[in-house]
BALO-678077 format. One record per atom (N, C-alpha, C, O): atom name; x negated, y, z negated; residue in three letters. Coordinates in Angstrom, 3 decimals. Layout:
# BALO-678077
CA|X|Y|Z|ALA
...
END
This chain:
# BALO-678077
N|-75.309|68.493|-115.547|UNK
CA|-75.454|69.789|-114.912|UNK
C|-76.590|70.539|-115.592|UNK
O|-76.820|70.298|-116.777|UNK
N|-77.288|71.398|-114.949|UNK
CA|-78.675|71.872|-115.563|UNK
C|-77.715|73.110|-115.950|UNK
O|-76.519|73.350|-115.778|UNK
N|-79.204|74.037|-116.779|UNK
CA|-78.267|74.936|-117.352|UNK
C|-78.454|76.164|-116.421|UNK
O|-79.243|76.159|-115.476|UNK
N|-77.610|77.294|-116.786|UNK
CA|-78.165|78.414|-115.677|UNK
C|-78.956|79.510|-116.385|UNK
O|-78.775|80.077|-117.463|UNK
N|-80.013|79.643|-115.317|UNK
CA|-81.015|80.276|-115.684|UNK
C|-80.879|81.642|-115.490|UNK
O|-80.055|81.798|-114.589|UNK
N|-81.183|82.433|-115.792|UNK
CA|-81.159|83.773|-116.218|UNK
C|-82.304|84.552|-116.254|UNK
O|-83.300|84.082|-116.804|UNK
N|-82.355|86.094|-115.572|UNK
CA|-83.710|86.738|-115.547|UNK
C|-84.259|87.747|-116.651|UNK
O|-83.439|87.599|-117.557|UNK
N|-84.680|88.175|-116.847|UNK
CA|-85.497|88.717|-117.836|UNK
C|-84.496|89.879|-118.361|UNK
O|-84.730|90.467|-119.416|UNK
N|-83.500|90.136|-117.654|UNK
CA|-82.049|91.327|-117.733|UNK
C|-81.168|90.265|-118.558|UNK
O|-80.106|90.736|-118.964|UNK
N|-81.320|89.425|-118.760|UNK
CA|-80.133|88.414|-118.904|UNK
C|-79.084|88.217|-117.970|UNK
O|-78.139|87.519|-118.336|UNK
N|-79.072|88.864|-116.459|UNK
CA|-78.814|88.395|-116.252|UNK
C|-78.292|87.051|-115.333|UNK
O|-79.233|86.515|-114.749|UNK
N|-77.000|86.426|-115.104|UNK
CA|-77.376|85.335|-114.272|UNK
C|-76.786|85.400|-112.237|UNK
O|-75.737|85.710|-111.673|UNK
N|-77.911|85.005|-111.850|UNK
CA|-78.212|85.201|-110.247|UNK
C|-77.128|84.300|-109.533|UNK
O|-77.567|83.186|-109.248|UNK
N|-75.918|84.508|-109.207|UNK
CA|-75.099|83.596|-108.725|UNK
C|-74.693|83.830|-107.424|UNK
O|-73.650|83.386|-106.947|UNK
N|-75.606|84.613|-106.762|UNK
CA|-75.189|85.360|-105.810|UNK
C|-76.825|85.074|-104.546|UNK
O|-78.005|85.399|-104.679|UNK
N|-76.143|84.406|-103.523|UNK
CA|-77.201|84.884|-102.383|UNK
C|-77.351|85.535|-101.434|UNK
O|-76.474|85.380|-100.584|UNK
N|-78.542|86.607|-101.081|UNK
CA|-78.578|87.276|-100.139|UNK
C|-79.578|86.609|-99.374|UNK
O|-80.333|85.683|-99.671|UNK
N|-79.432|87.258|-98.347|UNK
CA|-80.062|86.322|-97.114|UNK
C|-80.399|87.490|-95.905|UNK
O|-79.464|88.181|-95.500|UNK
N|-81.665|87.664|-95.394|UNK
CA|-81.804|88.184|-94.187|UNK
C|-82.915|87.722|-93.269|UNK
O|-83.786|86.899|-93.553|UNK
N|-82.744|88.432|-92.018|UNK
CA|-83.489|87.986|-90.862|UNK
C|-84.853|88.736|-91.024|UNK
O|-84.815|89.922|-91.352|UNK
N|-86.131|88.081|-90.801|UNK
CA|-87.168|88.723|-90.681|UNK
C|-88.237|87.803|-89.047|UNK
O|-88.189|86.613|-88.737|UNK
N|-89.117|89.009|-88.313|UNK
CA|-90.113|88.083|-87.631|UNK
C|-91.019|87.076|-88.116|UNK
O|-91.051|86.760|-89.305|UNK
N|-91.679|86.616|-87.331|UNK
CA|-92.682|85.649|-88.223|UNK
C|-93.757|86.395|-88.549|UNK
O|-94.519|85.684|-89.204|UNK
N|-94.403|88.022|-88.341|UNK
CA|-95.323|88.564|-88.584|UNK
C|-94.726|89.380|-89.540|UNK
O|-95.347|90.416|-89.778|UNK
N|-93.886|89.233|-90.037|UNK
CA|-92.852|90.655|-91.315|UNK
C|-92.779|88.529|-92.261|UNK
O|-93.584|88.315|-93.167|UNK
N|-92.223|87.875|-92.018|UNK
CA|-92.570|86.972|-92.669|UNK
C|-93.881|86.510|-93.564|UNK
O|-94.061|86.354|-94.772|UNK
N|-94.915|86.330|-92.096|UNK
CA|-95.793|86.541|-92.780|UNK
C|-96.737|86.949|-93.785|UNK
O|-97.389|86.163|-94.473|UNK
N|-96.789|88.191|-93.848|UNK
CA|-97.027|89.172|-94.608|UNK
C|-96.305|89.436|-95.871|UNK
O|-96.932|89.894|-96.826|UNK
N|-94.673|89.115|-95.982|UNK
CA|-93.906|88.950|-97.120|UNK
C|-94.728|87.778|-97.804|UNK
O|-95.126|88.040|-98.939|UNK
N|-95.015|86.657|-97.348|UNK
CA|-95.665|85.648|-98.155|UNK
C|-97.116|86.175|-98.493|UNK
O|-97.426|86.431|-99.656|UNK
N|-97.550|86.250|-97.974|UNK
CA|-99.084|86.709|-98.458|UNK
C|-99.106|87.814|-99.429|UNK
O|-100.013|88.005|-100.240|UNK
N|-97.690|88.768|-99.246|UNK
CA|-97.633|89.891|-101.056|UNK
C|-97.504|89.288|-101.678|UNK
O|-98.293|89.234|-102.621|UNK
N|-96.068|88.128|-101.564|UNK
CA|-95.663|87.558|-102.667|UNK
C|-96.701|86.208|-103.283|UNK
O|-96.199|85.500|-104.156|UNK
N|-98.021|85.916|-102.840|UNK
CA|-98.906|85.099|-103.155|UNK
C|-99.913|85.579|-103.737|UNK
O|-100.456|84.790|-104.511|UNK
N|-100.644|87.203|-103.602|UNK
CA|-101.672|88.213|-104.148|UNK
C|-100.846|88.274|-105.572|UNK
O|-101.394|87.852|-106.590|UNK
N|-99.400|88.856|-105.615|UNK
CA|-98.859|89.036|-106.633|UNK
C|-98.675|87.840|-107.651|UNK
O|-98.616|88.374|-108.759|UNK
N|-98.576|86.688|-107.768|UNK
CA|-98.332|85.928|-108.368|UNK
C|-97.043|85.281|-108.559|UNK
O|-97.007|84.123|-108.975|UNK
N|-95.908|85.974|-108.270|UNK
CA|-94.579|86.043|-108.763|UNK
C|-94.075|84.958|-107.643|UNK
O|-94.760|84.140|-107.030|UNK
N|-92.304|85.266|-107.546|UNK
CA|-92.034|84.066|-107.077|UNK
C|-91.341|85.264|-105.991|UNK
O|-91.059|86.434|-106.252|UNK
N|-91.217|84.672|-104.966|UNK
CA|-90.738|85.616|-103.514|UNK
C|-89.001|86.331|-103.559|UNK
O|-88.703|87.342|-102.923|UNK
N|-88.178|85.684|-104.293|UNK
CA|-86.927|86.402|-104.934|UNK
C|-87.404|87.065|-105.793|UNK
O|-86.701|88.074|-105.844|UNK
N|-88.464|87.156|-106.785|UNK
CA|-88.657|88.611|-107.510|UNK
C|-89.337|89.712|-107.373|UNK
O|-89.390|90.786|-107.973|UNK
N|-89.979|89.122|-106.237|UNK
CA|-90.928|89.752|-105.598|UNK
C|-89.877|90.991|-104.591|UNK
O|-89.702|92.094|-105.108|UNK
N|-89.534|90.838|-103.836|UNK
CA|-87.916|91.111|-102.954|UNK
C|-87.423|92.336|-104.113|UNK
O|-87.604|93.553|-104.141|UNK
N|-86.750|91.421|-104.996|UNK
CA|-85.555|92.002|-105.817|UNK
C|-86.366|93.272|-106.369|UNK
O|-85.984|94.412|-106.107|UNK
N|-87.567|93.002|-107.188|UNK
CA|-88.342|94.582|-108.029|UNK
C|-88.728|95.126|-106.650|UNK
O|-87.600|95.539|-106.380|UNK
N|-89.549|95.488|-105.424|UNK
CA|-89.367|95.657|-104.448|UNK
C|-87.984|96.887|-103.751|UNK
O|-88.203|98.069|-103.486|UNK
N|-87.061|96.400|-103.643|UNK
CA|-85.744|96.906|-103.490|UNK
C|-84.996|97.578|-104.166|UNK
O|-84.385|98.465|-103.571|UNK
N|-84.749|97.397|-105.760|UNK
CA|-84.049|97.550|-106.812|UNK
C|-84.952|98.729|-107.468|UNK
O|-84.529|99.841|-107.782|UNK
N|-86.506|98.178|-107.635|UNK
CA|-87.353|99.198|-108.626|UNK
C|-88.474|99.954|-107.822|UNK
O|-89.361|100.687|-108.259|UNK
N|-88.233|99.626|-106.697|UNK
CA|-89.779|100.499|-106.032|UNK
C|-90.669|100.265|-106.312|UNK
O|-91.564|101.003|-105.901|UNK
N|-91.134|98.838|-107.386|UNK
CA|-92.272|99.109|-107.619|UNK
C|-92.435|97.071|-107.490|UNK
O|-91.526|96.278|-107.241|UNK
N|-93.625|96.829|-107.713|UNK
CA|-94.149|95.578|-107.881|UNK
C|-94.491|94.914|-108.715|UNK
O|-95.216|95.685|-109.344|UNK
N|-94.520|93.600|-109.442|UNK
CA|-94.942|93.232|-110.763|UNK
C|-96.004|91.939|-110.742|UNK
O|-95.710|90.754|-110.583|UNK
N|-97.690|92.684|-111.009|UNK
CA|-98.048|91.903|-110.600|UNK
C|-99.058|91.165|-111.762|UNK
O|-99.856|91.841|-112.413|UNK
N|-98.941|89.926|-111.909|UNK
CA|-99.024|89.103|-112.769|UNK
C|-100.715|88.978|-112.868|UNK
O|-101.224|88.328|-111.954|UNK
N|-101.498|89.456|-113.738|UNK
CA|-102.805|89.846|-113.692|UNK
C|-103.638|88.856|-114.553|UNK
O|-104.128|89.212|-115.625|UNK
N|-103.784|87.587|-114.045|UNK
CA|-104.723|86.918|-114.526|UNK
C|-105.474|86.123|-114.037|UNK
O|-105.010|86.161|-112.898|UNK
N|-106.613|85.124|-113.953|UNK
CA|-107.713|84.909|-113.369|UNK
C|-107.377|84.525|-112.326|UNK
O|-108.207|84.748|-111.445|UNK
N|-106.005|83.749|-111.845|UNK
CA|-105.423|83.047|-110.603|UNK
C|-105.380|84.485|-109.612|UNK
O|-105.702|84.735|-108.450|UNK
N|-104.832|85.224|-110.689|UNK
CA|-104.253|86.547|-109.277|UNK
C|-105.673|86.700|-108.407|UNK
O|-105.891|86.467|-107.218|UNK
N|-106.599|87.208|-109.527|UNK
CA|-107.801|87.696|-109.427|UNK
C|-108.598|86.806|-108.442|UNK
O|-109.568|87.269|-107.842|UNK
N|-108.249|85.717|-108.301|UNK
CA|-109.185|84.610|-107.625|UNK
C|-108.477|85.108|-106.026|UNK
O|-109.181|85.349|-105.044|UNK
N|-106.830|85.199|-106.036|UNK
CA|-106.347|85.416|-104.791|UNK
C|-106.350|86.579|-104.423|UNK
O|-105.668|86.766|-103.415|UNK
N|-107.157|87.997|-105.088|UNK
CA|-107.141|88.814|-104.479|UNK
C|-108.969|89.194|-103.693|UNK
O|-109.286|90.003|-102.821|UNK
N|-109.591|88.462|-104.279|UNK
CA|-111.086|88.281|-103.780|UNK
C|-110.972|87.209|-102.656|UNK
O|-111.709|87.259|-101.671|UNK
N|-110.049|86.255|-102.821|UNK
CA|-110.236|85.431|-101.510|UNK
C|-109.635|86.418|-100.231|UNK
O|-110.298|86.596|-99.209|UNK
N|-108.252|87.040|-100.451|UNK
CA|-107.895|88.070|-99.360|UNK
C|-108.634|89.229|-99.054|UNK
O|-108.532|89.823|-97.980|UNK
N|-109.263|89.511|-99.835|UNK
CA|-109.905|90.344|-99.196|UNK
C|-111.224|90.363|-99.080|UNK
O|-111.777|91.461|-99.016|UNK
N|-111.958|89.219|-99.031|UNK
CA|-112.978|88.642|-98.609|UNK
C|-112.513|88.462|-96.726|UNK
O|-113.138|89.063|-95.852|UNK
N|-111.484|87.650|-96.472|UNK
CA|-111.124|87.401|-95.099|UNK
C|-110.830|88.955|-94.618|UNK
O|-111.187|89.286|-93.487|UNK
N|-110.284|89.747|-95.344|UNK
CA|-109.812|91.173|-94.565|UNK
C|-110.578|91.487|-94.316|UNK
O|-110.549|92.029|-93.211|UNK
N|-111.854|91.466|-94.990|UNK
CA|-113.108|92.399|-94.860|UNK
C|-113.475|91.580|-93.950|UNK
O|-113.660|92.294|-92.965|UNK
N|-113.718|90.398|-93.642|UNK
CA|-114.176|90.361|-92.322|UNK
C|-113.311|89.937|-90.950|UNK
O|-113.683|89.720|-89.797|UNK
N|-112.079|89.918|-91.546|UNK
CA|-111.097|90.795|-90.100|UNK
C|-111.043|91.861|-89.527|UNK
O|-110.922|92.020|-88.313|UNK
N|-111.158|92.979|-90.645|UNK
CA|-111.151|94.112|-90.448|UNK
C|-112.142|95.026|-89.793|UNK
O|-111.932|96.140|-89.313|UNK
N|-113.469|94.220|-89.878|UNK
CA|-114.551|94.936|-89.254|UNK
C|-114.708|94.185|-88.454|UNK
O|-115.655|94.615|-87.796|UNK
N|-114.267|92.970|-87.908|UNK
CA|-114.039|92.188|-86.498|UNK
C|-113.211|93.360|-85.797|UNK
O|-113.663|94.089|-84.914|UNK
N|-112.087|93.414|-86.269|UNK
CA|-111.193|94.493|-85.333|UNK
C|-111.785|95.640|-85.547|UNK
O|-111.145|96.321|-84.746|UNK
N|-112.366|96.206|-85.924|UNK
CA|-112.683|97.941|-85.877|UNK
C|-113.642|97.852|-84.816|UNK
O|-113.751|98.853|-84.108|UNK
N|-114.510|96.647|-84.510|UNK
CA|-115.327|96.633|-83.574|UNK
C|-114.909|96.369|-82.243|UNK
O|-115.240|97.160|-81.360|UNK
N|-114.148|95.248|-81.946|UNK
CA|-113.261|95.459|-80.822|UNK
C|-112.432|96.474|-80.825|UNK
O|-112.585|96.931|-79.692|UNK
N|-111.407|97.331|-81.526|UNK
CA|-110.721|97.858|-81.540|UNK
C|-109.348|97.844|-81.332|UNK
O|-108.724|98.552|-80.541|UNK
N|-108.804|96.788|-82.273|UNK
CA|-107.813|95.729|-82.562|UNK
C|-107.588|95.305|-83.605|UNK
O|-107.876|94.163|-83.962|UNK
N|-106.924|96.311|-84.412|UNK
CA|-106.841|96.180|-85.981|UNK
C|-104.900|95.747|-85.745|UNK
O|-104.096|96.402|-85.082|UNK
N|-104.663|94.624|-86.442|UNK
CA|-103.383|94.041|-86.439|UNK
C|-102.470|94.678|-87.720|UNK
O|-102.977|94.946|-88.809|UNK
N|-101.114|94.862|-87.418|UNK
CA|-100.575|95.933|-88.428|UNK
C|-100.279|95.161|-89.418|UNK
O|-99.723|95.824|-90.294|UNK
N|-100.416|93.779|-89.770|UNK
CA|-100.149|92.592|-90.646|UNK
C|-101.790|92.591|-91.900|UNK
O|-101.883|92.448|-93.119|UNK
N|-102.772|92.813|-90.848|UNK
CA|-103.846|92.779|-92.142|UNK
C|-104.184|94.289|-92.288|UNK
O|-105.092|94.522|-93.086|UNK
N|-103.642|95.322|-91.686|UNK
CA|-103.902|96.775|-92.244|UNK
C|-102.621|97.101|-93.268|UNK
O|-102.571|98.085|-94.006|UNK
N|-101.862|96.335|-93.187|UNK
CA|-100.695|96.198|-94.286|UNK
C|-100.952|95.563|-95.515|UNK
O|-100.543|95.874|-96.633|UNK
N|-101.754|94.540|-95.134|UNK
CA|-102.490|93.242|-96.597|UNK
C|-103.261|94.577|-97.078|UNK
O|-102.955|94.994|-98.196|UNK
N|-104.059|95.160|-96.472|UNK
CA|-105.163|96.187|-97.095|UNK
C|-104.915|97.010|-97.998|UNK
O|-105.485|97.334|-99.040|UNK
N|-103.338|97.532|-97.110|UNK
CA|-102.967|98.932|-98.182|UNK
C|-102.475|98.333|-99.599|UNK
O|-102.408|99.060|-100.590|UNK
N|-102.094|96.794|-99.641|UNK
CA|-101.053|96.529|-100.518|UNK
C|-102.157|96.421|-101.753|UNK
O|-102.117|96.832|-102.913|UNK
N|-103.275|95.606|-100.917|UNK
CA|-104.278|95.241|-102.124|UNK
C|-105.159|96.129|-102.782|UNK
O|-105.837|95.986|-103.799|UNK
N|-104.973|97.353|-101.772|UNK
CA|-106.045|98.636|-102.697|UNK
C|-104.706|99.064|-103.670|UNK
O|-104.915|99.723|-104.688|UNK
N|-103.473|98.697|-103.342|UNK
CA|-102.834|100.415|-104.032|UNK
C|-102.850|98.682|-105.444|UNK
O|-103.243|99.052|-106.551|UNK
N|-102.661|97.860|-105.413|UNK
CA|-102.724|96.907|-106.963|UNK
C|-104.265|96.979|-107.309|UNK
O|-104.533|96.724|-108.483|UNK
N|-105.136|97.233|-106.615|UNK
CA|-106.301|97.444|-107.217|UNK
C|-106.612|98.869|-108.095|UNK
O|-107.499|99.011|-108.936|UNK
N|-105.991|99.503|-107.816|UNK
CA|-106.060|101.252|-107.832|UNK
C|-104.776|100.813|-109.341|UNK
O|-105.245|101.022|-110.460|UNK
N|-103.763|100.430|-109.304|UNK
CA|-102.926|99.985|-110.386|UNK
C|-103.689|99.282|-111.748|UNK
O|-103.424|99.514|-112.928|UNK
N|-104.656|98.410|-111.237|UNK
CA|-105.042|97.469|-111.667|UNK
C|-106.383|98.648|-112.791|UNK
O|-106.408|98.443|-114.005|UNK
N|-107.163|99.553|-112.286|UNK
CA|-108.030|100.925|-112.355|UNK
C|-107.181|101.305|-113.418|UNK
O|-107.540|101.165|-114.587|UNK
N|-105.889|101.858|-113.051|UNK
CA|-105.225|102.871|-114.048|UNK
C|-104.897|102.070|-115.350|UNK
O|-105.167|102.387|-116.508|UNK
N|-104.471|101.333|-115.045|UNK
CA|-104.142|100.715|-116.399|UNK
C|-105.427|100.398|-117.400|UNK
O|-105.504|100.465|-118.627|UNK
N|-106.321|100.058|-116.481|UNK
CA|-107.861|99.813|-117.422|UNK
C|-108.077|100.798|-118.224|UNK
O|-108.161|100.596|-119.436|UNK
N|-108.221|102.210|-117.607|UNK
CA|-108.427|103.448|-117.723|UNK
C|-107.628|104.063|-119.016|UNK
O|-108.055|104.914|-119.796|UNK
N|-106.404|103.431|-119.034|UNK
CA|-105.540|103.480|-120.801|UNK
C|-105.665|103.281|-121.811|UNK
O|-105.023|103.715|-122.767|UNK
N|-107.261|101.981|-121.750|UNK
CA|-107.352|101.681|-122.573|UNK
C|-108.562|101.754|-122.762|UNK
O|-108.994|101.169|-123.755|UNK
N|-109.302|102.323|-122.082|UNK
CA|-110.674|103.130|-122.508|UNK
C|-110.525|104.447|-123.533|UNK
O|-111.524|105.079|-123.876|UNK
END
């Protein structure tokens, strides 16, 4: 039997929750929980529990937040020009300025 693992609270997760989402609220849950680094149950749980996000800041993140928003930027001014901005990548947008703007403040602490 493996052993049971336990979260950073100590404590242990024996319990599953489970809900229904679309495939465009899906979507988009994976693509936070992939900018962020983390794993999609902790992603959820700090989310729900703490209001806030925990996002794991090192060259990987950094690589996946220039690749997303390399494509946003040119989704985004695809749709501003037709005039067809999708609420899935104006959602990626807000998520990745307000960890960029996070990402600012914390720099800013240590200046």
């Amino acid at each position: 039997m493996s052993e049971k693992v336990r979260d950073r609270k100590n404590h242990w997760r024996a319990i599953t929750v489970a809900f229904r989402a679309s495939p465009e609220e899906n979507e988009l849950l994976n693509r936070k929980v992939y900018i962020c680094g983390i794993t999609k149950q902790q992603y959820i749980i700090d989310r729900l529990l703490e209001d806030k996000v925990r996002v794991v800041v090192n060259r990987k993140v950094l690589n996946r937040l220039s690749e997303r928003l390399a494509v946003l930027t040119d989704t985004i001014h695809t749709a501003l020009q037709a005039g067809t901005l999708d609420d899935v990548s104006a959602d990626e947008l807000k998520f990745i300025l307000n960890i960029l703007k996070e990402i600012q403040r914390e720099e800013e602490k240590f200046k």
